[in-house]
C-alpha positions in Angstrom: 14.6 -5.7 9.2 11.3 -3.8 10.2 10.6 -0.5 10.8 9.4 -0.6 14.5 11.8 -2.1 16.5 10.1 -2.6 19.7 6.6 -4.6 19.2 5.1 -4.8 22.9 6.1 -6.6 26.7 6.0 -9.9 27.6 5.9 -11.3 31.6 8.2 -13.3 33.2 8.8 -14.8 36.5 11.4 -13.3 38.6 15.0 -15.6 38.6 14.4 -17.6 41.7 17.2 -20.2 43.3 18.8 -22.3 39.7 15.5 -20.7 37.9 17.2 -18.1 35.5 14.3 -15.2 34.4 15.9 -15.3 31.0 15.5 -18.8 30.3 12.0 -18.3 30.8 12.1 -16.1 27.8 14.2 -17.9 25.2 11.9 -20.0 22.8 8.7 -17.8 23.0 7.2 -17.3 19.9 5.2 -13.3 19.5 2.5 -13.3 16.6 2.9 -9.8 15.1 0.6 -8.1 12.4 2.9 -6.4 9.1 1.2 -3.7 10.2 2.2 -2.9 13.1 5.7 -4.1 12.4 6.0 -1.3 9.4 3.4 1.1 10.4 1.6 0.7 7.0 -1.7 -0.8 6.0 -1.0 -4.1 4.7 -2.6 -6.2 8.5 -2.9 -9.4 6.2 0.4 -10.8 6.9 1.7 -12.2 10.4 5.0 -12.4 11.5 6.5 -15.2 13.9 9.2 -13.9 15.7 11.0 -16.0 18.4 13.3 -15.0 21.4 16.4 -15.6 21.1 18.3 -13.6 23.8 17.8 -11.6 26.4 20.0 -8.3 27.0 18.9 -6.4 30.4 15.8 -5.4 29.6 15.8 -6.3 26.3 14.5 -9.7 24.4 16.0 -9.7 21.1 14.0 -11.4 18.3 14.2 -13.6 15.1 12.3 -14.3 12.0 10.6 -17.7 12.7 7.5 -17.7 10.8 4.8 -16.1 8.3 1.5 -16.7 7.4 -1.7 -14.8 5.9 -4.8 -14.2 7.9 -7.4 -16.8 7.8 -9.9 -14.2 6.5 -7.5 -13.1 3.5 -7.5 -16.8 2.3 -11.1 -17.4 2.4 -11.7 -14.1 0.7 -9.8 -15.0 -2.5 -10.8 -18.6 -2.8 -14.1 -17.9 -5.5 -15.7 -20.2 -7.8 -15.1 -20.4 -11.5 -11.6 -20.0 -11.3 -8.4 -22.6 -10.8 -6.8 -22.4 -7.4 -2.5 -23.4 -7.8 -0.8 -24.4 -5.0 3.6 -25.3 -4.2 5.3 -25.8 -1.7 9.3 -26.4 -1.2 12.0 -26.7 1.4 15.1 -24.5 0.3 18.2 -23.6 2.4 19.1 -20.4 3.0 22.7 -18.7 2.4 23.2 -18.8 6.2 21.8 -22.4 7.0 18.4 -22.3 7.7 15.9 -24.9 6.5 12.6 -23.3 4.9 9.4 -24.3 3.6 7.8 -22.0 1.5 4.0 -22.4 0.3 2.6 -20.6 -2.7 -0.9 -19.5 -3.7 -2.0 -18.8 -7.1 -5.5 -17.9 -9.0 -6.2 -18.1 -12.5 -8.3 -15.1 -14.3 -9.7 -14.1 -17.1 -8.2 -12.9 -20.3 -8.7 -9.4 -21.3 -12.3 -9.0 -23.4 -13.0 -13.0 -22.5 -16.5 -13.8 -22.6 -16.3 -16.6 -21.1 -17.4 -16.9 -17.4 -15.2 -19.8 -16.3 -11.1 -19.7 -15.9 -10.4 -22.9 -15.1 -6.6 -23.7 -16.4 -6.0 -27.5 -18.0 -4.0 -29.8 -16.0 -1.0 -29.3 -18.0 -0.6 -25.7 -17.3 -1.4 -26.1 -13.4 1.5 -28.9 -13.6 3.5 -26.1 -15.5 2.7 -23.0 -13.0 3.6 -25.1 -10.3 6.9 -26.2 -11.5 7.7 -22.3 -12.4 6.4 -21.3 -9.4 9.0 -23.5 -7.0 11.8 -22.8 -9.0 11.6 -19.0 -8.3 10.7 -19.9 -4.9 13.7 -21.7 -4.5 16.1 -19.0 -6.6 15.1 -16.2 -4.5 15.5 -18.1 -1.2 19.1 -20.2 -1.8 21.0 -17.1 -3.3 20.0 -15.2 -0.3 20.4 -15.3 3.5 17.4 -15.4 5.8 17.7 -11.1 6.4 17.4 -10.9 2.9 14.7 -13.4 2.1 12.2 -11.5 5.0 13.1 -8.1 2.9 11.6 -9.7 0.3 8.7 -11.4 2.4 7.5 -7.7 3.0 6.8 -6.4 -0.1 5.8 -10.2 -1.1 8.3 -9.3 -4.4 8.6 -13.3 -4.7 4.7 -13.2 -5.4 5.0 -10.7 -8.0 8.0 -12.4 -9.6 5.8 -15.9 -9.9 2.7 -13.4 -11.6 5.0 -12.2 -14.0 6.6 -15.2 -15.6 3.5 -17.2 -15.4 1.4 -14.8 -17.8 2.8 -17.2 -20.7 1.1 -20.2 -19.6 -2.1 -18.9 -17.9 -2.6 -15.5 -16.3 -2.6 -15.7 -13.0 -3.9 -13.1 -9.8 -3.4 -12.9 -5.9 -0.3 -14.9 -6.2 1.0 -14.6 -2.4 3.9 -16.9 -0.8 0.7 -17.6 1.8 3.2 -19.5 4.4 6.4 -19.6 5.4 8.1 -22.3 8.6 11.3 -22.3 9.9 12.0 -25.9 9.8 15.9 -26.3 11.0 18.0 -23.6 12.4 21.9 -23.0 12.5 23.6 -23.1 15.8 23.1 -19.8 17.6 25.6 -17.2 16.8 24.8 -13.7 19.2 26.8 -12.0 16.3 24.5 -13.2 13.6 21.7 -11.8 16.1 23.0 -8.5 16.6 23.7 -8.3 13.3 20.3 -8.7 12.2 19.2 -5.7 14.9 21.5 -3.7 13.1 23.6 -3.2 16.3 26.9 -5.3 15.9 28.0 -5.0 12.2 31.0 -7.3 11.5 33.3 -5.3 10.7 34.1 -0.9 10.7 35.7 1.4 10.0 38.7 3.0 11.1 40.7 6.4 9.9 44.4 5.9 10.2 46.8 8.2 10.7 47.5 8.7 7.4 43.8 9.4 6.5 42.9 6.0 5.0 40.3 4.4 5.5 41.2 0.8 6.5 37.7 -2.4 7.3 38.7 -3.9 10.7 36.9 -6.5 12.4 34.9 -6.0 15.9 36.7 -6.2 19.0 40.1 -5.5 16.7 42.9 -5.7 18.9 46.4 -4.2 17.3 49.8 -6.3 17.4 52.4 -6.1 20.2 55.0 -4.4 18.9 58.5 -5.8 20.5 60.0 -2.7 20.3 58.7 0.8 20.6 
C-alpha cells in the first residue's frame, strides 16, 4: 500500500514460561506521518497502523486509522466563511466497518465583493447529503486496500469539491478522520496479501506453453495410473 515498507522498531519482552514475545506485539497501534510512509511532503496526515502478526523478525501491519494533524485543522478553521461537516459508517467490500468524517469550507465567488461566505442552511443541508453519498460510494464498491489508495491522495476530497461547486463552492475539503470500527475475522492470506507477498493466485507455464491461474499452495491430482 505505501511506499516504505519498514516504518521503525518497536521493544518487546523476551517469551518467558506461557508468556509468548509475539503476543506482546499483536494489537499495538504505530502513529505514522504520510510522510514518512511515502517519502513525500504532504506530513499533515497520520496513519494508524496496527500489528497483526508477527513473522521472525518481522511485525506485519494493517490500516487501522487516519486523521489530520491538530495544527492543519486549526489552520483552516477562519472566520467569515461556513464550516460543513459528515460523518458515516460504510462497509467495505471485504467486511470492515468504517466511519468516515468530512470537512468542508465555503469561499468566495470569483470577483465577489463581498467579505462574508457564509452558505444558507439549505445548501449546508445539501453539501452534506452530497458529501456522504460519495463518501459512502467510494468506500462500499471498494475493499479496505483500495479505499487507503485513495485516502493518500485524499481523491475522495477532491471528488466532494467537485460536485459541490453547484450548490456552493467549497475549499479544503479533506476526509479529516477515518476509525476502524469492526473488523473481519483475521485471515493471514488477506494479510499477506495486502504486503504484496502472498498473491492468491499465479501463474504457471505448462508444457504446452500456456499460461494457466492456479491457486497458492496448488497441489496436482493423483493420477491412478502412470
Amino acid at each position: 500500500m505505501f511506499a516504505v515498507r519498514q516504518i521503525g522498531k518497536t521493544l518487546v519482552t523476551r517469551t518467558q514460561g506461557t508468556k509468548i514475545a509475539s503476543d506482546g506485539l499483536k494489537g499495538r497501534v504505530f502513529e505514522c506521518a504520510l510522510a514518512d510512509l511515502q517519502n513525500d511532503e504532504i506530513s499533515f496526515r497520520k496513519f494508524k497502523l496496527m500489528a497483526e502478526d508477527v513473522q521472525g523478525r518481522n511485525v506485519l501491519t494493517n490500516f487501522h486509522g487516519m486523521n489530520l494533524t491538530t495544527d492543519k485543522l486549526r489552520s483552516m478553521v477562519k472566520k467569515w466563511q461556513t464550516l460543513i461537516e459528515a460523518n458515516v459508517d460504510v462497509k467495505t467490500t471485504d467486511g470492515y466497518l468504517l466511519r468516515v468524517f468530512c470537512i468542508g469550507f465555503t469561499k468566495k465567488r470569483q470577483n465577489q465583493i463581498k467579505k462574508t461566505c457564509y452558505a444558507q442552511s439549505t445548501q449546508v443541508r445539501a453539501i452534506r447529503k452530497k458529501m456522504v453519498e460519495i463518501m459512502m460510494r467510494e468506500v462500499s464498491s471498494n475493499d479496505l486496500k483500495d479505499v487507503v489508495t485513495k485516502l493518500i491522495p485524499d481523491s475522495i476530497g477532491k471528488d466532494i469539491e467537485k460536485a459541490c461547486q453547484g450548490i456552493f463552492p467549497l475549499h479544503d475539503v479533506l476526509i479529516r478522520k477515518v476509525k476502524v470500527l469492526k473488523k473481519p475475522k483475521f485471515d493471514v492470506g488477506r494479510l499477506m496479501e495486502m504486503h504484496g507477498e502472498g498473491s492468491g493466485t499465479k501463474t504457471v507455464v505448462t508444457e504446452t506453453g500456456e499460461k494457466v491461474e492456479r491457486p497458492e499452495g496448488y497441489e496436482p491430482p493423483v493420477m491412478e495410473t502412470v
